[in-house]
C-alpha positions as CSV (number, residue, x, y, z in Angstrom):
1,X,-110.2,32.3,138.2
2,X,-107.7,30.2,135.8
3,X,-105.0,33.0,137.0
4,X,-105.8,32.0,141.0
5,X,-105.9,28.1,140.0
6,X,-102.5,28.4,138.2
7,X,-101.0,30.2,140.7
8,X,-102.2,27.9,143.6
9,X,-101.2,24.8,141.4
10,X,-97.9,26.2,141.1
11,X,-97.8,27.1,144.6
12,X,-98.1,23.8,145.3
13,X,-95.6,22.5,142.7
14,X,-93.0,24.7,144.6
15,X,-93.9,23.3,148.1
16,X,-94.0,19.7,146.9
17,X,-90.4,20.0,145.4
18,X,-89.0,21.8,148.0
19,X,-90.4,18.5,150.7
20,X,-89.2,16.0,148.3
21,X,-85.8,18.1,148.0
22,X,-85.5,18.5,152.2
23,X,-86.5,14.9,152.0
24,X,-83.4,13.9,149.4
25,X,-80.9,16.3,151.3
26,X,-81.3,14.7,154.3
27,X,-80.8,11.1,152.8
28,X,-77.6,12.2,150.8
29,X,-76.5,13.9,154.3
30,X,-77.4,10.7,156.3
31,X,-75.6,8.5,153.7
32,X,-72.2,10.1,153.9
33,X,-72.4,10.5,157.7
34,X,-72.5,14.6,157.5
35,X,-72.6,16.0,160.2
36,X,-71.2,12.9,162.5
37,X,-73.7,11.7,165.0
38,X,-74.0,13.5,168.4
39,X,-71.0,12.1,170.6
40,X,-73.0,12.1,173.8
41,X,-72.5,9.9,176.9
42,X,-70.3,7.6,177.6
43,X,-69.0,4.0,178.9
44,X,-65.3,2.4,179.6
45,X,-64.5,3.1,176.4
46,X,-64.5,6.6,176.2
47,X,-64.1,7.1,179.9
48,X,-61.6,9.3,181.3
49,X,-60.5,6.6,183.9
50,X,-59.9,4.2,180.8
51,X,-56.7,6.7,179.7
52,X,-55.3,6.7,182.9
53,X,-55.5,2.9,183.9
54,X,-53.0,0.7,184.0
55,X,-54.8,-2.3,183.0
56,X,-55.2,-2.4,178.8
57,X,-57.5,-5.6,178.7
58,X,-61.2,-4.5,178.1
59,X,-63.3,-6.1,180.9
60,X,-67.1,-5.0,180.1
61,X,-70.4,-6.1,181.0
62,X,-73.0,-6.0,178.1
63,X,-73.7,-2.5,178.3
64,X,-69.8,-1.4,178.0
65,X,-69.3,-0.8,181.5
66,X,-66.2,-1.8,182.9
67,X,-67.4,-4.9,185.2
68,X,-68.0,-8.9,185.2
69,X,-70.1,-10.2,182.6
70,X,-73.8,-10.1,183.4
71,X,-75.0,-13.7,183.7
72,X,-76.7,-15.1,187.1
73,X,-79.0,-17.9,187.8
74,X,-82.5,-18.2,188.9
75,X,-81.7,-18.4,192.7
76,X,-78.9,-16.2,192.4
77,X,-78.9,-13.0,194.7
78,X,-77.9,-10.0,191.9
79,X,-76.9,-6.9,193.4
80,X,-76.5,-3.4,191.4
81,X,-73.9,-1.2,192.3
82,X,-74.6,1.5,190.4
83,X,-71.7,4.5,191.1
84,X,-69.1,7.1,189.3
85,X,-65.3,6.6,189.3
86,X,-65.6,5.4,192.5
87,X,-67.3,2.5,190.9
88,X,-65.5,2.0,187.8
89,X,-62.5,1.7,189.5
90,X,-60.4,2.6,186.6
91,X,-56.7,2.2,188.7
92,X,-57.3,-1.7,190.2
93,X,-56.9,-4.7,188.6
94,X,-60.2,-6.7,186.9
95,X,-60.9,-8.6,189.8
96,X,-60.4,-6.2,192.5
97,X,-63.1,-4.2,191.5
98,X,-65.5,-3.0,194.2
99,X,-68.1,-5.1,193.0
100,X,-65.7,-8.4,193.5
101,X,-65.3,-7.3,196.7
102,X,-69.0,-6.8,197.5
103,X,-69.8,-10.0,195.9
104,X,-67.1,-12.3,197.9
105,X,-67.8,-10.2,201.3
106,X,-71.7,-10.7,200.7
107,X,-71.5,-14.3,199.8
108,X,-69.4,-15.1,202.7
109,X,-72.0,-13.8,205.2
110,X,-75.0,-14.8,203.3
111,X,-74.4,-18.5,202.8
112,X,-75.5,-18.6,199.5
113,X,-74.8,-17.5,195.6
114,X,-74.5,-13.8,195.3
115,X,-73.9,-11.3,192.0
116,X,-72.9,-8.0,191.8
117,X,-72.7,-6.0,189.0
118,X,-71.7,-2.5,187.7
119,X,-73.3,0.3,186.3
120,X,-70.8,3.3,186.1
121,X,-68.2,5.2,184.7
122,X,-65.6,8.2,185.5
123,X,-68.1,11.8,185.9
124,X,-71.4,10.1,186.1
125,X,-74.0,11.7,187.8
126,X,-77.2,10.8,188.6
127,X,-78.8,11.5,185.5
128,X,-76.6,8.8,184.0
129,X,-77.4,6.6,186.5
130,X,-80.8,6.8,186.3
131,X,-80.3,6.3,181.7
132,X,-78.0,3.2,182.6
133,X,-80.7,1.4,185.0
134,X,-83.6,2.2,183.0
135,X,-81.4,0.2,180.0
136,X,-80.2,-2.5,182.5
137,X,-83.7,-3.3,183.7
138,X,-85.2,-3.7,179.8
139,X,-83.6,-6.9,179.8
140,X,-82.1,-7.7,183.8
141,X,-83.5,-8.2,187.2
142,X,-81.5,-6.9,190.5
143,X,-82.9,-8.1,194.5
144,X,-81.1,-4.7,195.2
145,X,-79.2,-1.7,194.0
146,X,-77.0,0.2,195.9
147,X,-75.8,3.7,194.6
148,X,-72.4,4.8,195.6
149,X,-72.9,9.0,196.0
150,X,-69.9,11.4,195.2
151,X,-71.3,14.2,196.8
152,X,-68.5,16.3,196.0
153,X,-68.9,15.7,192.4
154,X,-72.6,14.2,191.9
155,X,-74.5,17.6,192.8
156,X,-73.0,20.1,189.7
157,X,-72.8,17.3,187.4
158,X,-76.7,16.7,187.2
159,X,-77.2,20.5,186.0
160,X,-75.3,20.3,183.4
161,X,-75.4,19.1,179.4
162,X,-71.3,18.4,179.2
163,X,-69.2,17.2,182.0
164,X,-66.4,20.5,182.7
165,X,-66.0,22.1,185.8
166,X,-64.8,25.5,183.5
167,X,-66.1,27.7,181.4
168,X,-65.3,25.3,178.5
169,X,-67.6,22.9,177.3
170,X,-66.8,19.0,177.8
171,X,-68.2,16.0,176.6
172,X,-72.0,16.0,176.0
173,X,-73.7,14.0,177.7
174,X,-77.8,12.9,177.8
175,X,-79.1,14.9,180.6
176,X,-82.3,16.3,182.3
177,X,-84.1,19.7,183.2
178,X,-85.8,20.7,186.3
179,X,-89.1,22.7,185.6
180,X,-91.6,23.7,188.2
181,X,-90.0,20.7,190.0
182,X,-90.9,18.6,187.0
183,X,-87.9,16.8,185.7
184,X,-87.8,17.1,182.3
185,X,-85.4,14.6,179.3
186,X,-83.2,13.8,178.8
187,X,-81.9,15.7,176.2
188,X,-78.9,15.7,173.6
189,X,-78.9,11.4,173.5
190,X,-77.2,10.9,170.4
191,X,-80.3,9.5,168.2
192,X,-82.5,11.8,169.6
193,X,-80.6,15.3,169.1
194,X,-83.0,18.3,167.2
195,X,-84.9,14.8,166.4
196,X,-81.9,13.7,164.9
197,X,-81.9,15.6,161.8
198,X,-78.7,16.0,159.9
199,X,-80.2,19.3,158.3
200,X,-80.4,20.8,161.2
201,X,-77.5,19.3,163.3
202,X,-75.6,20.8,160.1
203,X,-77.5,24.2,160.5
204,X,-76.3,24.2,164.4
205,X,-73.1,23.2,163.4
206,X,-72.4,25.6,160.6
207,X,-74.3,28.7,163.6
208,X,-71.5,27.2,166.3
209,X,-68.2,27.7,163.3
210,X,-69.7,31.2,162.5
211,X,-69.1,31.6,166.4
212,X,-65.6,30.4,166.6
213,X,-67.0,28.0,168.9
214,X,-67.8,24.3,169.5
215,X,-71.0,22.7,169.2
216,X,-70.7,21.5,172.9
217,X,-69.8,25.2,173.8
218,X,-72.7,26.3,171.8
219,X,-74.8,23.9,173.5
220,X,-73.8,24.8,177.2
221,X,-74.2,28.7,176.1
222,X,-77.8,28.4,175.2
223,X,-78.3,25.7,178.3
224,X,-77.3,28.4,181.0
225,X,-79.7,31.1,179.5
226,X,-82.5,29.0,180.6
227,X,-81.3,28.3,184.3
228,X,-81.7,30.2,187.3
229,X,-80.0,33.0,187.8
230,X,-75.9,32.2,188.7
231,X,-73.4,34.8,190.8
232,X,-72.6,38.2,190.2
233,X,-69.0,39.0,190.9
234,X,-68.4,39.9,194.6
235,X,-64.7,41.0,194.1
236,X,-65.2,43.8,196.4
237,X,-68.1,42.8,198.3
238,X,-67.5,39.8,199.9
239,X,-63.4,39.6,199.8
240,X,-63.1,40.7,203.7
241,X,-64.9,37.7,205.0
242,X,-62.5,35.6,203.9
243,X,-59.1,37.6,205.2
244,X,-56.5,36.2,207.5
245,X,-56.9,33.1,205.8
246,X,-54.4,31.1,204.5
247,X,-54.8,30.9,200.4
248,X,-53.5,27.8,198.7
249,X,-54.1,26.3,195.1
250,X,-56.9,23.8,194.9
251,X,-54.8,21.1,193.6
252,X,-52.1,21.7,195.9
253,X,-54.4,21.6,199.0
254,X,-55.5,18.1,198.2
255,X,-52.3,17.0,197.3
256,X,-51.4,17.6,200.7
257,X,-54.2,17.6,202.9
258,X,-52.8,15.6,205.4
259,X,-49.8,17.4,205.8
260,X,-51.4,20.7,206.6
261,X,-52.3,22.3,209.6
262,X,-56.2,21.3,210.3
263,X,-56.4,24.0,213.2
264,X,-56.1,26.8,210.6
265,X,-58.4,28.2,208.2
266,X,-57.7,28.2,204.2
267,X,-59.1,30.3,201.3
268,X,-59.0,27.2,198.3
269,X,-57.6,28.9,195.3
270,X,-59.9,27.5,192.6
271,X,-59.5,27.1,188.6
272,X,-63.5,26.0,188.2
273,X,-66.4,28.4,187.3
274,X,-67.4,28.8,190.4
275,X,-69.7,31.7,189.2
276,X,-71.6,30.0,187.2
277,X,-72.1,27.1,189.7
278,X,-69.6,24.6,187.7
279,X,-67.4,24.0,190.6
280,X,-66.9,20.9,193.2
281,X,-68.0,24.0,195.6
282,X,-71.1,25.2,194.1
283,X,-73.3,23.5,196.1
284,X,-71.8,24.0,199.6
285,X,-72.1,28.3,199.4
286,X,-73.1,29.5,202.2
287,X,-74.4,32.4,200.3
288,X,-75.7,30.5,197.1
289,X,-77.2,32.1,194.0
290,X,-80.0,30.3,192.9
291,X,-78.3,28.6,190.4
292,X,-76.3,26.7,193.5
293,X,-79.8,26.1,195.2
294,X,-81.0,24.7,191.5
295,X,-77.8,21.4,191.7
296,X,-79.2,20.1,195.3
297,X,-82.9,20.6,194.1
298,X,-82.2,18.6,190.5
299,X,-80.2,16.3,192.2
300,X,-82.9,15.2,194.9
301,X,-85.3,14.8,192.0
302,X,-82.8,12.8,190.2
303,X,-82.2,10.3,193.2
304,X,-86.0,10.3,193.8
305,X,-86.6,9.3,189.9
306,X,-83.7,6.6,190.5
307,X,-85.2,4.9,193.4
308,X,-88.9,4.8,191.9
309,X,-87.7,3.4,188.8
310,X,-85.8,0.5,191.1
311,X,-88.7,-0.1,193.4
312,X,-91.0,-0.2,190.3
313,X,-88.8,-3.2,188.7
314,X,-89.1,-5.2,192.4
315,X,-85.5,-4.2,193.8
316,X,-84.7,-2.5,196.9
317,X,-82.4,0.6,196.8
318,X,-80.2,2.3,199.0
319,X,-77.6,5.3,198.8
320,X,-74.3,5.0,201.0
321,X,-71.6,7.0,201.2
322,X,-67.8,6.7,203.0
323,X,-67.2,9.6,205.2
324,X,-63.6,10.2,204.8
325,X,-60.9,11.4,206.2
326,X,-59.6,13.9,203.8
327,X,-62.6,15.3,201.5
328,X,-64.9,15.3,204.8
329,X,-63.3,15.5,207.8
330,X,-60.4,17.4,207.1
331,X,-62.0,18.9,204.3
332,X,-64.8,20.3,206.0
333,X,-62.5,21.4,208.8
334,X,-60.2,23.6,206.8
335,X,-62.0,25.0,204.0
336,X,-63.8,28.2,204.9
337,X,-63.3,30.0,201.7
338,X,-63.1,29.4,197.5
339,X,-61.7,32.1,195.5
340,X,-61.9,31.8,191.7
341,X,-59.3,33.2,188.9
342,X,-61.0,36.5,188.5
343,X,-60.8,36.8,192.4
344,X,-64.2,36.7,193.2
345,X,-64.3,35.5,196.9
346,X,-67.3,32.9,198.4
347,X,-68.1,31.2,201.8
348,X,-68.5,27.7,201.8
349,X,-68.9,25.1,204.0
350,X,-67.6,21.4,202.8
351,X,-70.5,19.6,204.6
352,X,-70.7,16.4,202.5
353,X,-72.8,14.0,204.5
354,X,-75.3,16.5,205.6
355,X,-76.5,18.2,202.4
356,X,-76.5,14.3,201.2
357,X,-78.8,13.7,204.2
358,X,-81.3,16.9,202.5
359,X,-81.9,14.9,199.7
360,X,-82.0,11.0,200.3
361,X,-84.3,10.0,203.6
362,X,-82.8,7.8,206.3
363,X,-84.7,5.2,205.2
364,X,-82.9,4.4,202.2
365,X,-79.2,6.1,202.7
366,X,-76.7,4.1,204.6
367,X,-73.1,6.0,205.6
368,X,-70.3,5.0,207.5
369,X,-66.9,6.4,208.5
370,X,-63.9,5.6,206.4
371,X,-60.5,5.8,208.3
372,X,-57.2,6.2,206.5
373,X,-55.3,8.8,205.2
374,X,-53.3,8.2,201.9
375,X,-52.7,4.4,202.6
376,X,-55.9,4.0,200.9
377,X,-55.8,6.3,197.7
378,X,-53.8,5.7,194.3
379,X,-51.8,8.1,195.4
380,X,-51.7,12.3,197.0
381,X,-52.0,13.4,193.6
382,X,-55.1,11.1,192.7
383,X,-57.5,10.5,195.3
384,X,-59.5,7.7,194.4
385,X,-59.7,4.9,196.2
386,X,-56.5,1.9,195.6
387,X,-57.2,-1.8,196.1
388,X,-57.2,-2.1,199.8
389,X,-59.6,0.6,200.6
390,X,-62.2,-0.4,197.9
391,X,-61.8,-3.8,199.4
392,X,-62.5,-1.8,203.2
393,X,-65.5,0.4,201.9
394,X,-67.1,-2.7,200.5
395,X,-66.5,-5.1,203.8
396,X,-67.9,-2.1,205.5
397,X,-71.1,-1.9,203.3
398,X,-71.5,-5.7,203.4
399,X,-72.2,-5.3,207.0
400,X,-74.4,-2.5,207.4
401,X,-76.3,-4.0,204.7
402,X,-76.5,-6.9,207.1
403,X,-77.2,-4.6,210.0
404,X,-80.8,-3.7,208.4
405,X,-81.5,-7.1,207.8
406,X,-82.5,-6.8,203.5
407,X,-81.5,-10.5,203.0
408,X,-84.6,-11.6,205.3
């Protein structure tokens, strides 16, 4: 009996020091900042737009956004525009944002005090979207939020843990899972990673070296075991549906979309993962793995998350979207076919405003065409939107916001 009491005294000797010695480890770690904390998300900052702007002078709102100051009055109508790059606006000047130009355009036909702020930045989804307004209306009100979608874009970034369109892992970011058509997060926020133990964010870390790898790459590895299932390679399956067309580089085609021949056919030649649906053109197949059907179904779970959280806080919300030109019309016209660097072949079909049309109703999604060809972009080789045709897409929003009469 003393032999069993020792033993379980001694037992519990060992347990208790090895708590206490977790317990010290993880203070010393904590205290001299090993490992660093999660870099995950992101705001002017750190944006991508930031490094290529122009403009040096930090214009942020209180939640590092590039944007006006958030300050309004009682009787002041606020308005939300909540958006991507798009949004951000990295290449205009301060005040020729897109939400100046709502704000003047709205005021004008309103007759009375209007405020519109921004929530964005460059390679925002929706999950970021939905992180930024759930931290804007803590402390803000809004009469209505208006989400600018990037179809092109929006759809394979809300499936995703790091923002890459290759195999390579980019910057983390918090986002969400879709389970049984549960949506599930959001994971990897930067106080909240492996419940932000430095212990085991060293463990993973140390794992991710052993590797040869990053821990971003080892987080997107593990990520993509737990998705549906992606493409397998088609090289010599699917190849002949796609011949007689003519095959051009990806950048190249949208470099010079307008000065190609939109009666013609064209095979895009692509740099992005496309089998592992991290591609601009995953979720247009028109032959998708599952993984492709699994960005439109997170994404209308998204956008239905980011509407219920606006009505719930007393706002109205609407989705609009610029048809334009080059990514839609001419876009959509002369893309039939994506090939990727190992030469597997796919069909697609660049239908923007439709498959936007699956997933947000009528009844809250507002489009409108967008004429112009590169008169209204930064330039061929960056297709963003310059000054004068934020300043169109926002007189054109102003009135079809109007036109459904939200202001009565």
């Amino acid at each position: 009996m003393q032999a069993l009491k020792r033993m379980k005294q001694n037992l519990a000797i060992a347990v208790g020091s090895t708590i206490v010695a977790i317990f010290l480890m993880e203070a010393l770690l904590r205290g001299i900042g090993i490992p660093a904390t999660l870099n995950s998300g992101w705001g002017w900052e750190n944006s991508a737009g930031r490094k290529l702007s122009k403009y040096d002078i930090l214009t942020t709102n209180q939640f590092g956004y590039r944007g006006q100051h958030i300050t309004y009055h009682p009787d002041d109508y606020v308005v939300l525009l909540v958006g991507d790059s798009q949004v951000e606006a990295y290449a205009g000047r301060p005040e020729h944002m897109p939400e100046q130009f709502l704000q003047e355009s709205l005021a004008s036909q309103l007759h009375k005090p209007v405020k519109v702020f921004s929530l964005a930045s460059s390679g925002w989804g929706q999950d970021q979207q939905l992180l930024a307004l759930q931290e804007y209306f803590r402390v803000y009100r809004a009469d209505l939020v208006v989400l600018w979608a990037t179809p092109g874009n929006d759809f394979w970034e809300n499936a995703f843990p790091d923002r890459s369109a290759t195999q390579q892992a980019g910057h983390l970011k918090p986002t969400f899972r879709l389970i049984d058509r549960e949506l599930y997060g959001p994971y990897f926020t930067s106080g909240s990673y492996l419940h932000d133990s430095a212990i085991a964010q060293l463990v993973e870390s140390g794992l991710a070296n052993i590797r040869q790898e990053t821990l971003e790459q080892r987080i997107l590895r593990e990520w993509l075991k737990d998705m549906p299932t992606p493409h397998e390679s088609n090289k010599q399956t699917h190849e002949y549906l796609c011949e007689g067309l003519t095959v051009i580089n990806q950048v190249e085609f949208y470099k010079t979309i307008f000065e190609l021949n939109n009666n013609i056919g064209y095979t895009v030649k692509s740099g992005e993962d496309v089998l592992n649906s991290r591609s601009h053109f995953s979720a247009y197949m028109l032959d998708p793995s599952r993984r492709d059907g699994y960005l439109i179904a997170i994404t209308e779970s998204l956008l239905r998350h980011v509407k219920e959280e606006v009505e719930n806080n007393d706002s109205q919300f609407l989705v609009f979207y610029p048809v334009r030109e080059d990514f839609d019309k001419r876009g959509m016209e002369m893309v039939k076919c994506v090939s990727d660097s190992q030469g597997n072949t796919f069909r697609v079909s660049l239908d923007y405003k439709s498959l936007l049309q699956r997933v947000m109703s009528s009844d809250h999604l507002v489009v409108f065409d967008l004429p112009g060809g590169n008169q209204i972009v930064v330039s061929p080789n960056d297709r963003h939107l310059n000054d004068f045709g934020n300043e169109l897409v926002m007189k054109k929003l102003s009135l079809s916001l109007m036109e459904r009469s939200l202001f009565n």
